[in-house]
C-alpha positions in Angstrom: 14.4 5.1 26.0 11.1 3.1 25.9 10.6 -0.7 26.0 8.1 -2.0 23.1 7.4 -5.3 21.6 8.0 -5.4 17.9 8.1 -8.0 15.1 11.7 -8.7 13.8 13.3 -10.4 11.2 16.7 -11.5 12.4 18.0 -12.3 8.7 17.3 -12.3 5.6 13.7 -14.1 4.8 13.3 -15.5 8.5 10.1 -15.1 9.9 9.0 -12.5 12.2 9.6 -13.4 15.6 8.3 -10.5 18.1 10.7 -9.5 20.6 11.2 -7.0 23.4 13.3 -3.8 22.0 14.4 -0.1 22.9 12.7 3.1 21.2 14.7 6.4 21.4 12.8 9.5 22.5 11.6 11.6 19.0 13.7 14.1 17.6 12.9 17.7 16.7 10.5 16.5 13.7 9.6 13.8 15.1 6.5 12.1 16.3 6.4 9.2 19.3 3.3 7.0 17.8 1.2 4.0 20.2 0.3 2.0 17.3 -3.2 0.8 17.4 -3.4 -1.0 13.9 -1.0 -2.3 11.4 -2.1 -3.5 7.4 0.4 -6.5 6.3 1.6 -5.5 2.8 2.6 -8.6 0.3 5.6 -6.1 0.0 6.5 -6.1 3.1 7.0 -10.3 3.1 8.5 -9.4 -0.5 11.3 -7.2 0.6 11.7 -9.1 4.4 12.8 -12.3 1.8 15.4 -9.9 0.0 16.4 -7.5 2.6 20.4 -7.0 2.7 22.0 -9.0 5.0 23.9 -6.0 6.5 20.8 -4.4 7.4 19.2 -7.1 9.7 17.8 -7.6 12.4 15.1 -5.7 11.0 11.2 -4.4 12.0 9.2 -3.7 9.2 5.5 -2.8 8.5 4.4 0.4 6.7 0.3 0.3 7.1 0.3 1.7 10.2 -2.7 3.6 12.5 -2.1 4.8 15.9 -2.5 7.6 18.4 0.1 10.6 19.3 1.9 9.7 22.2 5.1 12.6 22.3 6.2 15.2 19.8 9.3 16.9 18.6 9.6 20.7 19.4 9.0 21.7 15.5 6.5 19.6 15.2 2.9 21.7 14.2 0.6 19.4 12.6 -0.1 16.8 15.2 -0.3 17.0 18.7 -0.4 14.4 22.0 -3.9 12.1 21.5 -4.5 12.9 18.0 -5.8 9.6 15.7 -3.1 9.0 12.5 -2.8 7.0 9.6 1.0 6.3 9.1 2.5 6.8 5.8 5.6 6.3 3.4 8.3 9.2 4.0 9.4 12.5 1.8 11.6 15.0 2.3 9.3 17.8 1.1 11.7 20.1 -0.5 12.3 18.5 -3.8 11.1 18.9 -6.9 8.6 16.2 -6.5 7.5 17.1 -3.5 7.1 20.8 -3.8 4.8 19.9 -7.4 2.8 17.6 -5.3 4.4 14.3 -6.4 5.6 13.2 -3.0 5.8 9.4 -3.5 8.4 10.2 -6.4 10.4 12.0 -3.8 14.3 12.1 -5.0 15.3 11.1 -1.6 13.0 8.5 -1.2 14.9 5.4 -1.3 17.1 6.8 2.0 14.0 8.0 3.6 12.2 4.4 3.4 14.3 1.8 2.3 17.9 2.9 4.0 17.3 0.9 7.5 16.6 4.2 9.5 17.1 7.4 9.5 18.8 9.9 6.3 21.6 10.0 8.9 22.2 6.1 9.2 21.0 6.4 12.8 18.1 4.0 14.2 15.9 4.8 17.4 15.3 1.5 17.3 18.3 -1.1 20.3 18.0 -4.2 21.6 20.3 -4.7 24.5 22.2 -1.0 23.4 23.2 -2.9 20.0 21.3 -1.3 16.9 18.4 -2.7 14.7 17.0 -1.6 11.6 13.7 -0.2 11.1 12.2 3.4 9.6 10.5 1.4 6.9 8.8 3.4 4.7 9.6 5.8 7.2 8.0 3.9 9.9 8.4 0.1 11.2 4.9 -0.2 12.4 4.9 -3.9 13.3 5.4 -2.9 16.7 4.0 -1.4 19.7 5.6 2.4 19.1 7.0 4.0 16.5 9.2 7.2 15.9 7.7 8.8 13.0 8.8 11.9 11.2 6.1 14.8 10.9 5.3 14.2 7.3 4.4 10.7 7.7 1.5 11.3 9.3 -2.2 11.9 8.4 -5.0 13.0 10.9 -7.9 11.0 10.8 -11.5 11.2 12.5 -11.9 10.0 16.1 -14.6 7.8 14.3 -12.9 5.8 11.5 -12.3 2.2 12.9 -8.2 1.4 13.3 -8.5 -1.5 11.2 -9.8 1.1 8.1 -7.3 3.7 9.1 -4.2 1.3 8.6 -4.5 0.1 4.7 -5.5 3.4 3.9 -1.2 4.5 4.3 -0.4 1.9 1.7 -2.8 -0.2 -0.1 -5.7 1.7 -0.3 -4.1 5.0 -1.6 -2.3 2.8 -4.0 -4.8 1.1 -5.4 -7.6 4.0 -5.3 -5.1 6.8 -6.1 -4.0 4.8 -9.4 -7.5 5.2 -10.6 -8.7 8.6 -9.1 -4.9 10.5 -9.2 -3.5 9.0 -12.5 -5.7 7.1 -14.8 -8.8 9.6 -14.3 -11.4 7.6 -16.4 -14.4 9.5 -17.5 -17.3 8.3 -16.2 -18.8 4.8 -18.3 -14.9 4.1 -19.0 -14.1 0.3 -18.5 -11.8 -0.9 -16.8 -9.6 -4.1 -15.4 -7.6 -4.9 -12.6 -5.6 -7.8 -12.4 -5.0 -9.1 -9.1 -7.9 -8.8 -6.5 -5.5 -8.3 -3.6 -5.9 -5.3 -1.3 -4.3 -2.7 -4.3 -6.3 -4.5 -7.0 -9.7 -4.0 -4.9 -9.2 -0.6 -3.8 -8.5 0.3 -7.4 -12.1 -1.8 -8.4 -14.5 0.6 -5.9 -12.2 3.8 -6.6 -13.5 2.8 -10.3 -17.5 1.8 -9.0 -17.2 5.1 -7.2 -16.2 7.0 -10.4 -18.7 5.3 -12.6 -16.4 3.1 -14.7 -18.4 0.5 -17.4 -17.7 -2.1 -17.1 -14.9 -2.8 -14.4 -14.2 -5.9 -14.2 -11.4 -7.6 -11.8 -9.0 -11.0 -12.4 -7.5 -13.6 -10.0 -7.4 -17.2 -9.5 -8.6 -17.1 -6.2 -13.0 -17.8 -6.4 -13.2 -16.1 -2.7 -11.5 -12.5 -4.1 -13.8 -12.8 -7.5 -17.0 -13.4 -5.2 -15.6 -10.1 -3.3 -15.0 -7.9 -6.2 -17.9 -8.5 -8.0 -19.8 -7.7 -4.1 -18.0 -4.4 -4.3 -19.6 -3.6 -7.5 -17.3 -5.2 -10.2 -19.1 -6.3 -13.1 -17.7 -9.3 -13.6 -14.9 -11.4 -12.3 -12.7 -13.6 -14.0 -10.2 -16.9 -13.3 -6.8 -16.1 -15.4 -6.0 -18.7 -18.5 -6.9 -19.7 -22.1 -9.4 -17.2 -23.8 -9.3 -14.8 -21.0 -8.1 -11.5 -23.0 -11.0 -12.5 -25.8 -13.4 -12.4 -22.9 -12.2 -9.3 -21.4 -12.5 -7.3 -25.0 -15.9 -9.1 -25.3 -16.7 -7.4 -21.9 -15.2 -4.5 -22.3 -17.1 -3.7 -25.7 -13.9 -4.4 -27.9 -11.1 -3.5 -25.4 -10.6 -1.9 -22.2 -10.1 1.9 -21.4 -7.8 1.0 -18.6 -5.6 -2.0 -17.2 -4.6 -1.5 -13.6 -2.2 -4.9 -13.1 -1.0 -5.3 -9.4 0.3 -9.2 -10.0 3.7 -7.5 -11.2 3.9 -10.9 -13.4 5.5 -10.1 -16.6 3.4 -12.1 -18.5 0.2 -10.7 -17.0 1.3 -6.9 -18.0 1.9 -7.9 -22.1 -1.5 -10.0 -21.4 -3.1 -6.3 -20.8 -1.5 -4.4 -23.7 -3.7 -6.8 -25.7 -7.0 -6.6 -23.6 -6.9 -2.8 -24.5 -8.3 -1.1 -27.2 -6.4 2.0 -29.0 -5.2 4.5 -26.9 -5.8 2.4 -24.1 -3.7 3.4 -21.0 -1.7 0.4 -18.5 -0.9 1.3 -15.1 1.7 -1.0 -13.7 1.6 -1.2 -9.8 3.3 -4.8 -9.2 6.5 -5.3 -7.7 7.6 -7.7 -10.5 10.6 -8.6 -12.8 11.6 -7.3 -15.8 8.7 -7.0 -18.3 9.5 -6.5 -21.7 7.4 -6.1 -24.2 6.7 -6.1 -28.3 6.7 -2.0 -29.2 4.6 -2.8 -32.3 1.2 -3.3 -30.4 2.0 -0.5 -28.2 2.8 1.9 -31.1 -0.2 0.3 -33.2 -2.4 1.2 -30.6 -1.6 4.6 -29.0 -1.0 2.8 -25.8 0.0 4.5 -22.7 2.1 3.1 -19.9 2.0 4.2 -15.9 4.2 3.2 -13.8 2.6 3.7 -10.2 4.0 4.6 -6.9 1.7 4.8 -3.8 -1.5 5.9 -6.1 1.1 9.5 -7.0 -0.8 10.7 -3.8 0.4 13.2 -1.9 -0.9 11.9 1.3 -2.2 14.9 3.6 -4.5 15.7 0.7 -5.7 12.4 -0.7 -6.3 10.2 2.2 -8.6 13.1 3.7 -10.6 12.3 0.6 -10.7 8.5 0.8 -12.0 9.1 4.5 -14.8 10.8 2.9 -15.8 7.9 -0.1 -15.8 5.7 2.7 -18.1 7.9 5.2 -20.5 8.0 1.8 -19.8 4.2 1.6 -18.1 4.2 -1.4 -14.9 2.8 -0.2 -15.9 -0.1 1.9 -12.1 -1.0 3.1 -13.2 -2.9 6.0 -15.3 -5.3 3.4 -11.2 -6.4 2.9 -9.8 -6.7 6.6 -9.3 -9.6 9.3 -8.0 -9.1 12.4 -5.3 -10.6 14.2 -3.7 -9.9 17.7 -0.3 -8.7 16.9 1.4 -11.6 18.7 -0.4 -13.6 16.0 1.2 -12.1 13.3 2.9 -15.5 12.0 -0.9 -16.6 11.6 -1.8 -13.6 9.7 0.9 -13.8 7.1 0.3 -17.5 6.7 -3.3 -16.4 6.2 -2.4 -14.2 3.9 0.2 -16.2 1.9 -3.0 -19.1 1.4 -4.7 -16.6 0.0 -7.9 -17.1 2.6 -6.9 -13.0 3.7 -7.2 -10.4 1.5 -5.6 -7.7 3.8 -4.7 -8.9 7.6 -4.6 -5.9 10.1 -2.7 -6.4 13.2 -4.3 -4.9 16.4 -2.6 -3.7 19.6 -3.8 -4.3 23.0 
């Protein structure tokens, strides 16, 4: 057992409050992790406010970057000082994962949303009594973390913590959405609603690729100023006229919709901003959308849903290291910085909307 500091929610939607806990030892396949940076993920504030009761008190945090501390005896990959990116957890022997589709893992739910490990077990104690953690295989709003081998992802020595942490979560979702799934051809157009960190990942994965137009929406003037500095065309407020403006843009419809609000009303708002044979990649954690099947058959529309880009980490994030080395994937243009005692400050930050992506850093 170690003694770390981590950021717990006691119940159900309470705010963190960072305490003193216990870390078991790693296990076999697993890695001990000193956490240098951690990304705050609107998802992990979103599943903190409906977390089950029965699995509280809780750590969360799945953005994490950090350096190799300890490692299991099967562990090959990583080894004591290495630089990681933390990422959501697989199994690796299912049919998703052996075809490369690791984020739709058939075991993922126990792996990342369960409360710890397959086994029900926790390395995480306060006081010998047990608290929840291994979110998306991790719990990186703290100090350490126990970390199976394939959450992890090498990184440089040179790529700055507060770029290595998004990369696990945000930035593979938003980038991988464009450059995994939607593939547009170069001079493709292309929106993406919501200019949040997944929104403007997906807007320079799309400059990178030479999309034509691409063109981002929010209602914040701060995150349209950004996108449109990152390359987008043009960046628009939501409300009246806004899908006859992006068709106008968009020479008569988009190629491709990328919507990260996961507002119902924003998704059917993007079947209409496309033109035929269009394709909608849905990335929000929203409620139930439903939508008219006329349009969609009318048009040849296609519909994505998106999990974590449909990257298989150990290959992808390599290759966002490299967009940003050719500085083509400016993440830190998206980052503030926060002590991790401060991390009330960064999610209120966050919430106001004056913080794209708040990154936690560790003493």
């Amino acid at each position: 057992m170690r003694r770390i500091r981590a950021a717990v929610a006691e119940t159900p939607g309470a705010p963190f409050t960072v305490r003193d806990l216990d870390l078991g030892e790693p296990r076999p396949d697993e890695v001990l992790v000193r956490m240098t940076a951690a990304g705050i993920c609107h998802t992990d504030l979103g599943m903190r406010d409906t977390w089950p009761g029965r699995l509280t008190p809780m750590v969360f945090g799945h953005e994490g970057a950090g350096r190799v501390e300890a490692v299991g005896a099967e562990v090959r990959s990583v080894a004591p000082g290495d630089r990681v990116c933390l990422t959501f957890a697989s199994c690796g022997a299912c049919e998703q994962c052996a075809t490369g589709h690791p984020a739709y893992c058939l075991h993922a739910r126990t792996l990342n949303f369960s409360g710890g490990r397959a086994d029900g077990t926790t390395p995480l104690s306060r006081d010998g009594t047990p608290v929840h953690g291994g979110f998306f295989g991790q719990s990186s709003f703290a100090t350490h973390a126990v970390v199976r081998e394939r959450g992890l992802v090498p990184v440089p020595a040179d790529l700055p913590d507060e770029v290595a942490a998004p990369l696990g979560c945000s930035g593979q979702t938003g980038a991988g959405t464009v450059l995994n799934r939607l593939r547009p051809e170069p001079g493709a157009s292309l929106v993406v609603t919501g200019a949040g960190g997944v929104g403007l990942s997906a807007v320079m994965a799309a400059v990178a690729v030479g999309c034509d137009p691409v063109v981002a929406v929010d209602p914040v003037p701060a995150r349209r100023a950004l996108a449109v500095e990152l390359g987008a065309k043009a960046a628009l407020p939501p409300g009246d006229g806004l899908v006859a403006a992006l068709r106008d843009l968009t020479g008569g419809g988009a190629h491709h919709v990328v919507e990260t609000t996961g507002r119902p009303e924003v998704a059917r708002q993007a079947v209409a901003v496309l033109r035929p044979r269009g394709e909608l990649a849905l990335l929000g954690l929203g409620g139930e959308v439903t939508f008219d099947v006329m349009p969609l058959l009318a048009k040849g529309v296609r519909v994505h849903g998106v999990i974590e880009g449909d990257s298989h980490p150990g290959r992808f994030l390599p290759d966002l290291v490299g967009l940003w080395r050719r500085g083509l994937f400016p993440l830190e243009t998206l980052v503030t910085t926060f002590p991790f005692e401060e991390i009330g400050s960064a999610v209120r930050a966050m919430e106001e909307g004056g913080v794209v992506k708040p990154v936690l850093l560790f003493d």
